[in-house]
Structures are given as structure tokens and as C-alpha cells.
C-alpha positions in Angstrom: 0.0 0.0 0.0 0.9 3.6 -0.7 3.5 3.1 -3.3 2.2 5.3 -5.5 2.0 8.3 -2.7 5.3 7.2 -1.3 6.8 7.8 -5.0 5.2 11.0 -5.8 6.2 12.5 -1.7 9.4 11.0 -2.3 10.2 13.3 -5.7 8.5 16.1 -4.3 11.0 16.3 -1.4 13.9 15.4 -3.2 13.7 18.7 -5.1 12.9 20.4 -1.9 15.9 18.9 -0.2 18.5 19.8 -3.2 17.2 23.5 -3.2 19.6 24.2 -0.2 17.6 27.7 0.9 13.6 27.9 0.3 11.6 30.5 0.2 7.9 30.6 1.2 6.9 30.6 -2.5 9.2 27.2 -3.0 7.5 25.9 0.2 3.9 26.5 -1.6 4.5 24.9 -4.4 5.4 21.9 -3.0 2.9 22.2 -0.7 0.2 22.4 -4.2 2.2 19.2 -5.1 1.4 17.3 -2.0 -2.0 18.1 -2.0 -2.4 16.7 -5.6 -0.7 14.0 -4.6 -3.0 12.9 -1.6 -6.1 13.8 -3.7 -4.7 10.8 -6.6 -4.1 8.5 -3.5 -7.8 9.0 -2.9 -7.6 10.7 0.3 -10.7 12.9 1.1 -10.8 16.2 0.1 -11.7 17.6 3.4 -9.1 15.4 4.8 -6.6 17.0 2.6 -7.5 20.5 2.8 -7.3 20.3 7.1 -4.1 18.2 6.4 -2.2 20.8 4.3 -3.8 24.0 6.0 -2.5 23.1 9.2 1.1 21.6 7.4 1.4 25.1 4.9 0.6 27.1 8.6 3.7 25.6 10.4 6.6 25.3 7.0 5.9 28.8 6.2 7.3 30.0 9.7 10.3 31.8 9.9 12.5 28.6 11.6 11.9 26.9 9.0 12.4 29.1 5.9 15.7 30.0 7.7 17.0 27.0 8.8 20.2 25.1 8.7 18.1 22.5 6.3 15.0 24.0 5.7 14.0 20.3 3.2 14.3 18.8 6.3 12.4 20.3 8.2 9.2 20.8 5.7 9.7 16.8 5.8 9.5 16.5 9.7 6.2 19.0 9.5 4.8 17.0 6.8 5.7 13.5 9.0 3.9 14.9 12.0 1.1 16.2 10.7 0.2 12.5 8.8 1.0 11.4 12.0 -1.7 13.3 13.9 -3.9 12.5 10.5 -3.9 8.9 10.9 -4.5 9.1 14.9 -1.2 9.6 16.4 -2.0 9.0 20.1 0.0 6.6 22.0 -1.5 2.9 22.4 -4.9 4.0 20.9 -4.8 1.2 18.1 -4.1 -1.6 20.9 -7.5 -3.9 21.1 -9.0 -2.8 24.1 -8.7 -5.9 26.5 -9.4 -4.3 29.4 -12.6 -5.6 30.6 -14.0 -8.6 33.0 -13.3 -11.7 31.0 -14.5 -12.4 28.2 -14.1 -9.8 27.1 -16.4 -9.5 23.5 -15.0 -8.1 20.2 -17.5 -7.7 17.7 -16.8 -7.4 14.3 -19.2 -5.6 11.9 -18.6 -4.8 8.4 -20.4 -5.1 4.6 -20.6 -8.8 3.1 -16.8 -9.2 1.1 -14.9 -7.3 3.6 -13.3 -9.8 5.0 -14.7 -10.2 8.4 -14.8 -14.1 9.4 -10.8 -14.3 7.9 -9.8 -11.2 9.7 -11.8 -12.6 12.8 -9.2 -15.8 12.7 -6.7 -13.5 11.9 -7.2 -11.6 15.0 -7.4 -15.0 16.9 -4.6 -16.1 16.4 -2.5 -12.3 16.9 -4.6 -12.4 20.1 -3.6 -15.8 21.4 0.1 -15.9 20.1 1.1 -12.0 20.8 -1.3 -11.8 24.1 -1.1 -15.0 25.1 -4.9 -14.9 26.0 -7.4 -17.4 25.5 -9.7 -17.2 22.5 -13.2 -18.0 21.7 -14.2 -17.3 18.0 -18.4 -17.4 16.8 -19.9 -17.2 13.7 -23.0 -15.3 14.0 -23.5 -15.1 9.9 -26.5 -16.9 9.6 -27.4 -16.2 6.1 -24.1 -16.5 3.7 -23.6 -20.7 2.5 -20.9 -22.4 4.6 -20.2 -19.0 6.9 -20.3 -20.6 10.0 -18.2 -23.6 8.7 -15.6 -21.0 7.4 -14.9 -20.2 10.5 -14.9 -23.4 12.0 -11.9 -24.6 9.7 -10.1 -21.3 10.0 -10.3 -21.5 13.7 -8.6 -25.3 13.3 -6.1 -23.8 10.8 -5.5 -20.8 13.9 -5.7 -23.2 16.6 -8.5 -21.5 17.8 -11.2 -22.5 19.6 -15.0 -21.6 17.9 -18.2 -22.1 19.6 -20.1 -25.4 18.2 -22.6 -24.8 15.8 -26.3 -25.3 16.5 -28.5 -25.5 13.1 -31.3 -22.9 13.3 -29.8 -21.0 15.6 -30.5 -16.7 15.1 -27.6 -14.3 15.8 -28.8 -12.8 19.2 -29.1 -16.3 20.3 -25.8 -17.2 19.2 -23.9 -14.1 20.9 -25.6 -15.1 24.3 -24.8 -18.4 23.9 -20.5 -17.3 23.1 -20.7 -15.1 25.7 -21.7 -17.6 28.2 -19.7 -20.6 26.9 -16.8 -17.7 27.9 -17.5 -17.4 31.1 -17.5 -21.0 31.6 -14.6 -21.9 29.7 -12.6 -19.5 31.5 -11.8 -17.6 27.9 -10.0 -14.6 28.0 -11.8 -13.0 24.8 -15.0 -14.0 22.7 -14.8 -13.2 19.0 -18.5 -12.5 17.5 -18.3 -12.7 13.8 -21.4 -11.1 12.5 -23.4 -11.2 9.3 -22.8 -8.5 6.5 -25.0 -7.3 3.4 -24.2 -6.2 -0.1 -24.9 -2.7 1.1 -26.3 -0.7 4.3 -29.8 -1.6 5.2 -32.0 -1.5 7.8 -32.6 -5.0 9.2 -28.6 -4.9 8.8 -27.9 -2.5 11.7 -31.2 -3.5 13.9 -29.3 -7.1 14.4 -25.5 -5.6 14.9 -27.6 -3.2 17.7 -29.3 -5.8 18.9 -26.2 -8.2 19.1 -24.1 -5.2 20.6 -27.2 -5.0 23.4 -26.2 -8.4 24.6 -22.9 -9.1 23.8 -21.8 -5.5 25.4 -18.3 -5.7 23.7 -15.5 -4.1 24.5 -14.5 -3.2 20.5 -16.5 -3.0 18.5 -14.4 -3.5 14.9 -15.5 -2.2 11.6 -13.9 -4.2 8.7 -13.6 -2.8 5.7 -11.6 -3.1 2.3 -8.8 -1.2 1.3 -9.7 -1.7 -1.6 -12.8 0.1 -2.1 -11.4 3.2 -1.5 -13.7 6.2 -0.6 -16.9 4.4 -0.9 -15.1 2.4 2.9 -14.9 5.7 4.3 -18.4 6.3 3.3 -19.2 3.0 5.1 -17.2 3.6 7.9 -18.7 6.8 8.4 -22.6 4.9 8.4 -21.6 2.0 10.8 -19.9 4.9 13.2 -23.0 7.2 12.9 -25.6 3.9 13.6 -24.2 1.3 15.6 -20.3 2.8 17.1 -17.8 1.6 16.2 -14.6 1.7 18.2 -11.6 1.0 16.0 -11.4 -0.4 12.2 -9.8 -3.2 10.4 -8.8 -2.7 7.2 -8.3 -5.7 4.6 -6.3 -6.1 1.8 -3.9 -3.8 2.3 -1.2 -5.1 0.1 -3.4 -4.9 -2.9 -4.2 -1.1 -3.0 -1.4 1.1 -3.9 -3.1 4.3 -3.0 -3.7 3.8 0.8 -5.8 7.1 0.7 -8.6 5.3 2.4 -6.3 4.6 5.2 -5.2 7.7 5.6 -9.0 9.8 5.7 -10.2 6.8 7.9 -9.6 8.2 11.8 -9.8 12.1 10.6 -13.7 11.1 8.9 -14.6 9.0 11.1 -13.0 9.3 14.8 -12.5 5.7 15.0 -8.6 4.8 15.2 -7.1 2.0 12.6 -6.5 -0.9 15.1 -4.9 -3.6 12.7 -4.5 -4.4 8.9 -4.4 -7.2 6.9 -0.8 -7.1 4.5 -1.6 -10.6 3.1 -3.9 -13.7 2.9 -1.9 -16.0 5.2 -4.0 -16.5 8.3 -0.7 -14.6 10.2 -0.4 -11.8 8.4 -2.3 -9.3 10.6 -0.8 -6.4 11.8 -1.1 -4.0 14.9 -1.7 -0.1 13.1 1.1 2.2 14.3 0.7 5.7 12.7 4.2 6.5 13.3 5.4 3.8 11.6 3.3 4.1 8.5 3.8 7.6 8.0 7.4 7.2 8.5 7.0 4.0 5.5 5.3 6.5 3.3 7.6 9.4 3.2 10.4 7.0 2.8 11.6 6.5 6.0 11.4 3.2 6.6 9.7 1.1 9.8 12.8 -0.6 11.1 11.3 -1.1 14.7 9.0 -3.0 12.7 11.4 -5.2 11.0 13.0 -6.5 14.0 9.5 -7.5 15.6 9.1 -9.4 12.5 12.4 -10.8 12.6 11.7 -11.7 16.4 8.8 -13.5 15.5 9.8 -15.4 12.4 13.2 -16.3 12.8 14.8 -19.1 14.6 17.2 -18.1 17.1 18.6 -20.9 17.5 20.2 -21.5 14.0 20.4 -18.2 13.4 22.9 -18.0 16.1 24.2 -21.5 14.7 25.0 -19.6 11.6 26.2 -16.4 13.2 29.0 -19.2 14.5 29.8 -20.5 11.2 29.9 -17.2 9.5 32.5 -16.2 12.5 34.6 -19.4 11.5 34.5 -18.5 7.7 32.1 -21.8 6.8 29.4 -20.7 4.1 27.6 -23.6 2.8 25.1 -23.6 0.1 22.9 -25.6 2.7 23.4 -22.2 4.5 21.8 -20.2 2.0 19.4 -22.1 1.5 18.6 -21.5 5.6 18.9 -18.1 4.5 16.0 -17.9 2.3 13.7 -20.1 4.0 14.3 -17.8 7.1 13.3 -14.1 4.8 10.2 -16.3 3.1 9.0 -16.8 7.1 9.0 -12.8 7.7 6.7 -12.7 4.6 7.0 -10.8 1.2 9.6 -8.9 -0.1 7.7 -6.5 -1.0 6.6 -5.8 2.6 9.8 -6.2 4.4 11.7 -3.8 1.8 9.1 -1.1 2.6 10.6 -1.1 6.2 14.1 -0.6 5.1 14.7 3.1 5.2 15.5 4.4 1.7 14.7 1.4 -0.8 11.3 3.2 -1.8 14.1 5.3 -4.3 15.1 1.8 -5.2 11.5 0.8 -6.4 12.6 0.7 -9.9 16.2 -1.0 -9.1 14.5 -3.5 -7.8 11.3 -4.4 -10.2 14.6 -4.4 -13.2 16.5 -7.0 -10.7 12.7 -9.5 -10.3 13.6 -9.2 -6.2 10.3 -11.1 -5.6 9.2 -13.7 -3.9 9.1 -15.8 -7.2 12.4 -15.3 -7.1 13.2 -16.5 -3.6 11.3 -19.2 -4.7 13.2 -20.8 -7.6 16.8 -20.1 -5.9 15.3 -22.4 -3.3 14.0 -24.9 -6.2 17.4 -25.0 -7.5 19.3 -25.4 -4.1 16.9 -28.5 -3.1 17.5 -29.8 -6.5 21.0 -30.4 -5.7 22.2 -33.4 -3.7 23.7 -33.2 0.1 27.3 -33.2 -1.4 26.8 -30.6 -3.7 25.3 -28.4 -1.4 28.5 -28.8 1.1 30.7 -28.4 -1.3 30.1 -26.5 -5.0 32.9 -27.0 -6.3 31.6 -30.3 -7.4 28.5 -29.1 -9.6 30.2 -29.0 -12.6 28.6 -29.0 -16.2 26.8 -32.1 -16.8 25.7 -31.4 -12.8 24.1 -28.2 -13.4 22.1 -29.5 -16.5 20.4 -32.1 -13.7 19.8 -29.3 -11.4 18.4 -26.8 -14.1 15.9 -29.9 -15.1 15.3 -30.9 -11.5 14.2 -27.4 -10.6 12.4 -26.6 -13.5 14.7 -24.1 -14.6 17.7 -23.2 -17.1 21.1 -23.3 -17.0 21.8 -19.9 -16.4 19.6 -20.1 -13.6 21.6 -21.8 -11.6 24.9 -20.3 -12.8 22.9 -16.9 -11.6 22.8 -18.2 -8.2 26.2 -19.8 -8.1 27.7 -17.0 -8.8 25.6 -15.4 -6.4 26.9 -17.6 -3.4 30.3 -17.5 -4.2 29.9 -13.1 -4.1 28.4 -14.1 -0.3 30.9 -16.6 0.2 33.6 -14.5 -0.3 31.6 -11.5 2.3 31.4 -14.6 4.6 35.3 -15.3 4.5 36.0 -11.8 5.3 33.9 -11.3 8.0 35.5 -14.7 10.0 38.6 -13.1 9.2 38.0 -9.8 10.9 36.9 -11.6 13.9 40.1 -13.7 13.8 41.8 -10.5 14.1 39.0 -9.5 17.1 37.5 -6.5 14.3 34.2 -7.7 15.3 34.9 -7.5 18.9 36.1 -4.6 19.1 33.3 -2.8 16.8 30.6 -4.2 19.0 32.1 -3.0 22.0 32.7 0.5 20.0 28.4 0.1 19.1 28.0 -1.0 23.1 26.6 -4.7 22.1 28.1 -7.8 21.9 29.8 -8.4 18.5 27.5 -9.2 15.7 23.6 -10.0 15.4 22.9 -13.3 14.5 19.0 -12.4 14.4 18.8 -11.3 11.4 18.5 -13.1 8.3 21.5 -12.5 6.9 24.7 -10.6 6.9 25.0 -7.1 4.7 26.1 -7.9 1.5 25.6 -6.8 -2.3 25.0 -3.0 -1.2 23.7 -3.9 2.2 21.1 -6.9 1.2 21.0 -9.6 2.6 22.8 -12.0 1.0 20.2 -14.6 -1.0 18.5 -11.9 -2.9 19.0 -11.8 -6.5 20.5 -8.7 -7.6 22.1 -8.2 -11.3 25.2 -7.2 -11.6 
């Protein structure tokens, strides 16, 4: 989300950041530019016209027009006030658990949002990043198979639902969770409820009526990405009808624009609590405004990339590799470790969006087909190749490759790519032991105040500061 905003911010500030000195008229102009620029992302207009008021009011001053780097700070101005724009407040988009077990989460939202997948979603965040027990029901009487949907993701989550009972209406249904809570000792009740093709009527008497008993805690409107204005439109009805406490926005990896993101808390008052970046049943995430407005204006989220990293990686043979890397050894087998461990921490896409500065490298990176395709084949072509082989290249020679190419469903030159590849890293690998023969590393961690080097990482810097394992041309 928000490439194409991220793109046109980042060019706008580049020119403002080469200019050295500004004036107030070069300050307006690029002021004009970022308002454009939201409007194409699809942000409301009255959204934008509060957002650049209040930004124009505070880069005009005189600090800023004659400061030591006057870019710099428009770029600060324009990172705060997104900040405040997408509901800035400290701990506001945490689900609100504080209540007398169970505590009730409803989710509300049109039919197509995405509600009973981001309801499992939210299960499993809940019970794995919580640690709280977790009671999922499927109140969607009226949609083929709903109530089953959620029954297999809440096996897929390891998540307990509430058994269904044929014939059974919503209101009954909520009572029914909310009681089977209390007597399972459960932490938190999920109450997945029905949705419609649009707004109606009978619609929001059941979610009232549900709410009535239920009494949640949240109450979560989820709503597409995708849809762009016409969700803030929706959010906007739900809010003004039943109250809504936070939102959860879908498909967030399949809308470039992000502008319904962005005029979501200013329209509606309701905060963005979490967003779905994928259709894996684990890729929910908490919404952290500074974080995302520091992704968009290029900055990077790299407190985010090191929760991922904590969650996804395996310490244990990361610091196994850390070792070998210290010793010199660099196996093909350890590559391939490598790559399974980035795949974990989920697209490329995604995790390059949290590395300050590559949203300049956009293009670099589409020419070079850094992808998760790619990922894919170099591991296709390293399981391709026997346990020997892997230990030691030097023994995949021509007739050896051909087997490999075939085995993996790919050429030749594939797998000369990605030989050449490991040797580059190989070589990075031997240098590095070397240095901490000579106590280098040591010393430079002491210098930094940790211990020597991270092993939780995926990799070690390599090939312009990528980790080694993804495929760039040379």
C-alpha cells in the first residue's frame, strides 16, 4: 500500500531537499504538489484541505524558511502532521482488553470485507502476541458455509469456535458465546457477524441488537482497502448507527493508494486498530501511525522489522549460523537456511518497505525481479541439488548443473545466476571470519556497546547492504 504516494512524496521532497535555501513561494508549491498527490491517492478532500492547512501554517514559519536545512524540516512538518492524520495518540490502536473476561469483540462490516478471515486473523494475533485465551463465533447466519468458514479457519488458527447449532438466530448465538466464555474460562469471545451487499436496515437493527447483549468491549468495523472512498463512506454509516470503536482494514497489500487509510480516523474518529498485509491466516498487523507515515515518506519502519524478525526467525540456527559465518564456513545448505528464514518474515515486498530508503530503489528493484518468485526458484534450484553438492560446490560442474536446471524446472543460467551469487556471499562470509580472527568484530561491538555481531537477522550485509540470498544483477 501507498507506493504510488510514497513515489510521488518521495520526488517532491527530493527537489525540496537539493534547493539548499527555500523561500515561502518554493514551500507552496510543493505544498500544491502534495496536496495533488493525496487527492490521486484517494484521500478525502476535506481530509486533505485540514491536512495541508495546518502543514502550509507551520513550514511557512520563519524557523523553517531559515533554517540550517529548511528540506528537512518541511519533511519533519509533513511527518507529523500524517501522524496526527492517521491518529497519532500513544496505544490507541491496541484492542482494548481491558474488561472482565471475556471480554467481547465484535466485528461488523459489509458482506466481502473480510470479516470471518480477519476474525481468525485476530485470533490467532490475540492468542500468540497476548497469550490470551480465544473464543471465536460465527453469528453469519445467512451467507452458504459462513459458520463452517470459520470453523476450519479456527482449526487452521488453533483456535477454539463455539459449536454450531442448526437454526440457531444471531442474538441467540452471541448469548450463547458469551456464556460458553464465562464457563470456559476464555480470555476473549470473537463475534463474527453477518454482512449485506450494502447498508440496510434490518442490517444495523441485528448488529444493535447483538451489541445489546454481547456489550463488547470493541467493536471493529472491517472494511476493504480496496474500495477506496466508498469504505470511508461506510465507515462513516456504521460509526454514525451502531459505534464503532476502531477499524480493520483488509487487503492492504493490494491497493497502492492507501488514501482510504489515511482519511479513515480524521472522517470517522474511529482509530485504525490492525491491517491485513496478506492472505496468510498470520499476516495481521497492529496499526502504528508513526510507523506508516514514516513508510510512506520514505523512512522506513525498522522497529517494525525487527518484531518481525523476532517472531519469524529461529534463534537458535540463526545463532548456529552467526558461529559458522564467525569461522568462515558458508555452505550452500546455508543459503538455502537463509531464504527459507526471509520467506518466514513474509513478502519482499513488505519487508523492503521497512528498510529506510529502498522506496528510491522501487525501480532497481522491479529491473532486478527481487520477488518472492524469485526467492522461490533459488530455493528450487538449491533442493535440487544433492547433500554433497550443497556442502561443497565445487563439485557441480557442467553435466551437474544440467540435472539441477531440469530438477528445478529451470535453465542453466539459472543456476549459474545463483552460483555465482553464493560465491559473491561466500567471499563477504570469509572476510567477516577473518575480521573476527583478528578481534574486528569484537572490538566494533564494544565500539556500538553490544556484543559483536547480530545473528538475528536473516542474513549478513552484502551486495549493497542486502541480505545475501536476494538476487541482484550485476
Amino acid at each position: 500500500m501507498f507506493d504510488n504516494l510514497q513515489g510521488r512524496l518521495g520526488d517532491i521532497f527530493d527537489k525540496l531537499t537539493k534547493r539548499g535555501a527555500l523561500s515561502e513561494a518554493d514551500v507552496s508549491e510543493a505544498m500544491r504538489e502534495v496536496r495533488v498527490a493525496l487527492l490521486e491517492a484517494d484521500v478525502a478532500l476535506s481530509v486533505v484541505k485540514d491536512f495541508i492547512t495546518k502543514a502550509k501554517e507551520q513550514a511557512t514559519g520563519q524557523n523553517v524558511v531559515k533554517g540550517i536545512n529548511p528540506g528537512q524540516m518541511v519533511i519533519k512538518i509533513v511527518h507529523d502532521c500524517m501522524v496526527e492524520m492517521l491518529g497519532g495518540i500513544e496505544g490507541e490502536s491496541a484492542i482494548n482488553l481491558k474488561a472482565v473476561p471475556p471480554v467481547g469483540i465484535l466485528m461488523v462490516g459489509l458482506q466481502g470485507a473480510g470479516k470471518t478471515t480477519t476474525s481468525a486473523k485476530l485470533g490467532l494475533m490475540l492468542t500468540k502476541k497476548e497469550r490470551k485465551k480465544v473464543l471465536m463465533a460465527s453469528l453469519d447466519v445467512y451467507r452458504p458455509a459462513a459458520q463452517q468458514q470459520l470453523e476450519v479457519l479456527g482449526k487452521q488458527a488453533e483456535v477454539a469456535t463455539l459449536p454450531i447449532v442448526f437454526g440457531e438466530q444471531p442474538v441467540a448465538i452471541a448469548k450463547r458465546a458469551m456464556i460458553e466464555g464465562r464457563k470456559g474460562g476464555f480470555d476473549v469471545v470473537i463475534l463474527d457477524t453477518a454482512g449485506r451487499l450494502h447498508i440496510d436496515e434490518k442490517l444495523m437493527s441485528e448488529v444493535a441488537d447483538i451489541r445489546d447483549v454481547a456489550k463488547p468491549a470493541e467493536t471493529l468495523l472491517v472494511t476493504d482497502a480496496m474500495t477506496g472512498q466508498d469504505s470511508v463512506n461506510v465507515a462513516k454509516e456504521f460509526n454514525e448507527k451502531i459505534g464503532i470503536t476502531g477499524i480493520a482494514l483488509t487487503r492492504v497489500d493490494g491497493d497502492a493508494r492507501g488514501g482510504a487509510a489515511l482519511s479513515m480516523r480524521q472522517v470517522t474518529g474511529a482509530p485504525i486498530k490492525v491491517m491485513g498485509i496478506g492472505e496468510k491466516i498470520d499476516e495481521l498487523e497492529t496499526f502504528h501511525a508513526e510507523r506508516i507515515a514514516s513508510r510512506i515518506l520514505g523512512m522506513g519502519d525498522v522497529v517494525s522489522l525487527v518484531e518481525k524478525a523476532q517472531e519469524n526467525l529461529d534463534q537458535d540456527k540463526a545463532e548456529a549460523l552467526a558461529k559458522r559465518v564467525m569461522k568462515g564456513l558458508f555452505t550452500l545448505e546455508d543459503m538455502l537456511e537463509q531464504l527459507n528464514q526471509i520467506r518466514n518474515m513474509g513478502d519482499i515486498d513488505g519487508l523492503m518497505g521497512m528498510l529506510p530508503g529502498m522506496g528510491k530503489m522501487k525501480k532497481q528493484l522491479a529491473e532486478a525481479n527481487v520477488d518472492d518468485k524469485m526467492i522461490a526458484r533459488q530455493q528450487a534450484i538449491i533442493l535440487s541439488m544433492t547433500v554433497k553438492e550443497r556442502q561443497n560446490p565445487k563439485l557441480i560442474k557442467a553435466s551437474r548443473r544440467q540435472r539441477i536446471a531440469q530438477g528445478s524446472g529451470l535453465t542453466v543460467q539459472d543456476v549459474n545466476k545463483l552460483l555465482k551469487q553464493y560465491q559473491q556471499t561466500a567471499t563477504v562470509m570469509k572476510k567477516v571470519g577473518k575480521m573476527n580472527k583478528k578481534g574486528l568484530l569484537g572490538k566494533m561491538g564494544a565500539m556500538m556497546g553490544g556484543g559483536g555481531m547480530p545473528s538475528g537477522m536473516p542474513g549478513l550485509p552484502s551486495q549493497g547492504g542486502m541480505p545475501p540470498g536476494l538476487p541482484f544483477k550485476k
